[in-house]
Structure formats: C-alpha cells, structure tokens
C-alpha angles and dihedrals in degrees: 000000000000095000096053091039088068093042131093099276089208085040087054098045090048092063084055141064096283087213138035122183121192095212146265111335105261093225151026114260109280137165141261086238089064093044085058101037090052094036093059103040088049100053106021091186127189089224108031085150134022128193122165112254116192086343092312123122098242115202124203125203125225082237094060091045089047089061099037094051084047087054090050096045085053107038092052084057096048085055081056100263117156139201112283094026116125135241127187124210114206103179139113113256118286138112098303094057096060091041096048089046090059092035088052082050110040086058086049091239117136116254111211107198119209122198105241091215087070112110113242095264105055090049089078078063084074115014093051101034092055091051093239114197091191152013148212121198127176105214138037083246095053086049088056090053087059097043091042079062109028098124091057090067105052090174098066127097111145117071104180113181127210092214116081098257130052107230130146096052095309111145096201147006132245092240090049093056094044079055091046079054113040082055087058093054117106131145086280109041091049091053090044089056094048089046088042087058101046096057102057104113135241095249091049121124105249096178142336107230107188124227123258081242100221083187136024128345108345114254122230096233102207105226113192122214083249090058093060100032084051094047089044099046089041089055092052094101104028092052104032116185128153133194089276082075133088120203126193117227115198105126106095118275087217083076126091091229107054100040095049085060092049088049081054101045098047093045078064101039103260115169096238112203121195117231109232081227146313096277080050097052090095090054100035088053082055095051094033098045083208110206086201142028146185132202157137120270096262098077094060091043083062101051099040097058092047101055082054094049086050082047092058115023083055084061125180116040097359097053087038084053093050102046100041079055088052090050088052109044094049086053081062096034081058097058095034087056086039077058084242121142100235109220148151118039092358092051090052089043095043091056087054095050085050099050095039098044113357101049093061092045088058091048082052085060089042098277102259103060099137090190148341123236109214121194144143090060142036108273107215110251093236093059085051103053086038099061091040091057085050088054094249107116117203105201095215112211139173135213148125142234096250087056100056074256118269118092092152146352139169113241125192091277098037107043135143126165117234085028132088098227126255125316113276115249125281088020122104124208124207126188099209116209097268081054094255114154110242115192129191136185147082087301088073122105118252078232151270112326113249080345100098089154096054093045079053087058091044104045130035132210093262089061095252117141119215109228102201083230132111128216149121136251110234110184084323100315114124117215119182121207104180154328115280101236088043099064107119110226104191122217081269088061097244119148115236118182095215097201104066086058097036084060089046090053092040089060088071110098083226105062129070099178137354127191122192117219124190117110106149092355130119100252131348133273138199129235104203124185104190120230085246098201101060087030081053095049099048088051085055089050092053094046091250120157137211151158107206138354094260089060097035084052097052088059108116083212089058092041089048088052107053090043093068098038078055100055097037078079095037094084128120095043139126110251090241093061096042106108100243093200125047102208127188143229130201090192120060112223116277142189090230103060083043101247100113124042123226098274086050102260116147113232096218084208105058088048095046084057103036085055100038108127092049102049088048090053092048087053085050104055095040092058091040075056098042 
C-alpha cells in the first residue's frame, strides 16, 4: 500500500483495465417490500431476530415482525401520512428500528435515518432539511435532542418514542401506534396493506441517508427500493448465509453499511441479534456465538492490538509460543494466498499453532464465526493477513453511501489482501485518467435531495458516479489508495496518499489515531494521539512520573518513545511522503468537536484547523531549524 500511495494515481491507472464490469444484473429491478414479503413467507423462523430483555437473550419470529410492521404501516396512515412523506428514526440498533424501516416502506412513505451519536444541533442538518413529517427516537435523551431543536424542523409534527411512556415532548409511543393500528386492522384493510406494498415501485425513494459529510453540510443521498433489491440480490453469491446462521448487529443502522447487510441476511434467513451496545460486542459474541459479523476497521484494529499487547506483556514461554505460532500461520497464509495446499511439516505445524494460540483467540469471537465481513474504511493489510492466518477470514469490501453501498467485495473463492475484492454483479467500475474510481449500475442514487447541482457534480451524463476515491484495478481486483480531496500536494508539488501510511501507523499498539498534514508545506507531519493506556503503562513500568497527560506528553522520554514506535511502521516509503515530524495529541478525535463523522472517519480539515496553531509552530521551528 505504501509504494502505490506515493505514486501518480493517473500514471498508475494507465498501466491497468480501465473497466471492469461484474457481470449482468441477476435480476430485474425489484423492491425492498418484495425482499421482506418473500423473506418472511419462505423461513418463517421462530428467531428471526434476538435482542437481550432484563439479561436474557429475546427472539422474535418472522411472524411477530410480519404483523408489527403491518400495525406501523397502519397506524402512520391513520396520523395522515401519505405516501412519499418522509419519517426520520433517530435510535440505537435494536428490533424497532428494523420494524419501523419495513413498516416506513411497506406504506411507500421515505425513512430518513439519523445517527444517534449526532449532537442536538446538527440533527436539524438531517431531520429538517429532509422535510420530515415525523419521527421515531429511541430514548427520552434522543427526544431532547428533538424538542431542543424543534424550531429548526418546521415540518415536523409527530414525535413517537420506543420507550412505554411519551416525555420530552413525544407525542406517542411506539406501542400506542402498533394499537392505533392494529385497530385499524380488518379483512380488507389488511388485503389492501399487503397490496399496497406490493405495488411501490422499484424507482421509488425508500429512504434519504445523509453523508457523513467529510467536508462541508451533509447531502441527503436519495436511495431507491431498486438500489438496495439490486445490491441484495447481486451479493447473493459473493456473501452466502443461511438461516443456520446467527449474525451480530451493533454498527449503526443509520449507516448505509449495516443496514444494507441486514437487508441481505434477512432476505436469507439469517437470525439477526442485536449488540446491547458497542462497549457490550465482546460479551454479547460470547453469548451469541455470531457465525457472521460486520464492522468498521476499528474493531479489528482493536483486537488486533490487544492480542499483541496479551502476547507481550505475558512474556517468556507464552509470548515464545505466540510468536513462534504467528511465524508459522503466515508461512501458511503465504501459500494459501499462492493458491498452494500447504502440507507436510508446515501443516503439522500449522494444527499445533492452532490448538496452542489460535484456538483460544476464536472462542474469544464465539467459536464458530466462519468470517467477518469490514467496510466503511480501508482495513491495513497486516491486520488482515494477520487474522487470515489466524483462521479467521475478514471479506474486505468498499462502497459508499451514494452506491447502496457495495461496489466490490472479496468473497472465500475470490480473495486478495490489500484489495477489495472484484466488482459485484450488474456495477461497472472506470479508473478515469487522474486515477478517480467511477462506478455505474442499478445500485446508484437517483441523487442528492433539493441539491441538483450537486447530483450534476456527482453524476455525469453518462450515468457514472464519481466516487471521490482513488485505486487501481489489478486482474479484477479493485485497490483503492485515497480519497481524491485528501491527496497531500507538498509545496514541491509531489502527490502523497496520506491513508496507506495513517493505517500503517494505526497498527502500532501505541497509537490510537494518526493524522498526516502537509498540503502546500514543505514536507509532511504526523498528528499522533497515543493509545494512553498502554503509553501510560509503559511509563509505570519506566518509573516515570507524572501528574497529568499534558505533562507526561511533554516528556522528551516519552517523545522519544512514540517516535520510534512511529517510524518502526514508517518503512517502505519514498523519502518525500515520510512524515518528518511525529506530533502529539493529548484528545482523541471526537464527533463532538467535529473532527470525526458519525461512521468515525476523521475529516483532515476540521482537524488541520482545530490544531492550527500548532501545526504552524511545529513548521516554524523545523525551518528555523532547517
């Protein structure tokens, strides 16, 4: 990754097919209506759902979902709303999101998902831009958040809770509209809902899902039920579950990612648990036992950096052991990958590895997880390999939100670390000569919603939409490098890709999150936020005192320190895209102070400015010293 994030991104794409296609679109368009309808009438499972109640795993049966969806459908239409108003759902995963979701489409009306992370003012962003007549929230303190606001929505004028009683300026509760509707419900009317559904149309607007908006005002990307029916049906073959199989749901539904796999695993019958929350994901894989998972990188970031930090901090036979297993499992990683068949010694080898170090770090995901599933960012090759050679496969993908979301993804048969994977069947992909991704197919918005000028930037009239990402295409594999606006052009005009070498950076147990700066400087910098518990330990371990981080921070041991666990992952680079300055930072990145958006992306801007006068005085000093 490091080597193709310093070249010429258009140099690189013109060594490589310009195009790759996945394929003829396995079906006609079709709806998210008829994904449910059918889902439900073919498995009729006794847990299509779980989510823990008082400490006790719940289940939920397609038969149970079937009628509250039903209720919701009819009692939103009973408060006047009509087909192509919009609702917004501001809640954490759990049950009533997915039935409120069907219930929103099955009546033809656009959902408008918020992230429940957003501060109250920037809810307004979503919710009243989108002309939302109505709203669900899941807690009294995401209904504050609406009446703190509530000026700033003038549309609105239904506020339904998930909890039992209405406060906080909710008019009604959840349990009270499934009643209005199930009053409503005769022979007829009844008839008339699954007819109703049935009829929306594939070019419909199912829902608006705003971007993360890594710079500037977030855009209400218009997903039709076709986007996401074409996306499912297309990722049939590449992502194969079955309703033997359990997945665990804890990224938010408001984003693109997870809710188009929810939309997948329950069109195959999937058992789909909800995670408590995302402190609770390591208990509840215990409890859950998930055959599947999805996630963000960070996760596996996580994870990965603390079985290293057990490895080590164990010391003597146990870390021997573990590192001797490591050595061993990516010798077999290599010929598996070779699409060799390792045998002999390394096989043997390999079984012992598993039973003495790997087995105990699959019982830690549930012990029967047969692969992840990591989006929404890129995943550093070495956590990657690392986990493969574990046995435990992560299926890298890549998407966006305007896409619905999957361009590409591996899959077990087609699977090639640093990639992410072929492109889907019935999308095109295009490396346009500056080496931006173009993508084209029935997965692709209708546009930006009242921004026709932005859905004019976005799409051209050929119907291919500009990714903002840059790759490459390699024997049909797709590898992406950057995004587009955050290339770093020095003041000597060379190109870096800062993300390759943020992720090698990342890898590091010291480091929680690293941010490269450089754009029309001299030379690049690194902003590092230490993974303070392990840099603070290691302080303890060094008889270093302190009082607070600022001070611990100044320390020229501890500078000293985390500059060298910086640049032992720096390697491989050209000399003009190696930060020549590690920098750090006491406060990890937050939504709140705008820096991250709401899937955890950092928005390089916002922190370039938020640190400004930092980042100028360390660019002063280094040419005073130069």
């Amino acid at each position: 990754m490091a080597t193709i994030a310093g070249s010429n991104p258009g140099a690189a794409a013109a060594t490589t097919p310009l195009i790759s296609s996945g394929g003829p679109r396995p079906t006609p368009p079709g709806t998210v209506n008829q994904l449910f309808l059918d889902a439900v009438k073919r498995f009729d499972k006794p847990d299509a759902l779980l989510h823990k109640v008082n400490g006790t795993w719940v289940p939920i049966s397609h038969r149970t979902i079937v009628e509250r969806v039903r209720r919701v459908a009819l009692g939103l239409r009973k408060l006047g709303i009509n087909p192509g108003d919009r609702v917004a759902i501001l809640s954490e995963n759990r049950p009533e999101w997915l039935i409120v979701d069907y219930g929103c489409l099955a009546a033809g009306f656009t959902d408008v998902p918020v992230y429940p992370t957003l501060p109250a003012e920037q809810v307004p962003d979503v919710v009243g831009d989108s002309g939302a007549v109505a709203i669900f929230v899941s807690t009294a303190a995401q209904a504050e958040k609406i009446q703190a606001q509530r000026a700033a929505m003038p549309a609105l004028r239904h506020v339904l809770t998930f909890e039992a009683r209405a406060t906080h300026g909710a008019t009604l509760t959840l349990a009270e509209l499934e009643a209005m509707g199930q009053a409503a419900e005769t022979p007829e009317s009844i008839a008339a809902h699954d007819a109703a559904a049935r009829a929306v149309k594939p070019g419909d607007v199912a829902t608006l899902i705003y971007t993360s908006g890594t710079t500037g005002k977030p855009k209400g990307a218009m997903l039709t039920h076709d986007n996401f029916y074409s996306n499912s049906t297309a990722c049939l073959g590449a992502v194969e579950v079955g309703p033997q199989d359990v997945a665990l749901s804890f990224l938010p539904l408001s984003h693109v990612f997870e809710r188009q796999g929810d939309y997948l695993l329950f069109l195959q019958g999937c058992t789909i648990a909800y995670a408590e929350s995302v402190d609770a994901v390591p208990l509840n894989m215990s409890e859950v036992r998930p055959s599947m998972m999805m996630s963000v990188p960070r996760l596996y970031e996580k994870l990965f950096a603390r079985i290293l930090d057990s490895a080590i901090s164990a010391g003597g036979l146990k870390a021997r052991i573990f590192f001797w297993a490591r050595g061993v499992a990516e010798a077999w990683a290599d010929e598996k990958l070779a699409g060799l068949a390792p045998g002999g010694f390394l096989a043997m080898q390999y079984a012992l590895a598993q039973k003495l170090v790997f087995g105990k770090l699959k019982a830690r995901v549930g012990g029967r997880l047969r692969f992840f599933v990591s989006g929404g960012a890129p995943l550093a090759a070495e956590i990657n390999k690392f986990f493969y050679a574990a046995g435990l496969t992560i299926l890298e993908g890549y998407g966006l939100t305007e896409t619905a979301p999957v361009i590409a993804v591996n899959t077990p048969t087609a699977f090639r670390i640093g990639t992410v994977g072929k492109v889907i069947r019935g999308v095109e992909v295009r490396i346009a000569a500056d080496g931006e991704i173009l993508c084209r197919g029935p997965n692709v918005m209708k546009g930006y919603y009242n921004r026709p000028e932005a859905t004019a930037d976005a799409i051209d009239a050929e119907g291919w939409f500009h990714t903002g990402d840059i790759g490459t295409l390699e024997d049909g594999f797709l590898r992406i490098t950057d995004r587009k606006k955050d290339i770093i052009v020095t003041a000597g005009g060379k190109n870096i890709a800062p993300q390759p070498i943020e992720n090698l950076v990342k890898t590091n147990k010291y480091v929680s999150q690293a941010v490269m700066i450089g754009d029309k400087r001299k030379y690049p910098i690194i902003l590092v936020v230490p993974h303070w518990e392990q840099l603070e330990k290691w302080a303890r371990i060094h008889d270093i005192l302190w009082t607070d981080r600022t001070q611990l921070m100044a320390m020229p041991t501890i500078q000293r320190k985390m500059e060298k666990e910086v640049r032992e992952h720096l390697t491989g680079l050209a000399h003009f895209e190696t930060p020549q300055k590690v920098v750090l930072l006491e406060h990890d990145f937050s939504i709140e102070s705008g820096e991250l958006t709401p899937t955890l992306k950092v928005k390089r801007r916002v922190v370039d400015r938020n640190y400004r006068a930092l980042i100028d005085q360390v660019y002063a000093e280094g040419h005073a010293a130069g």
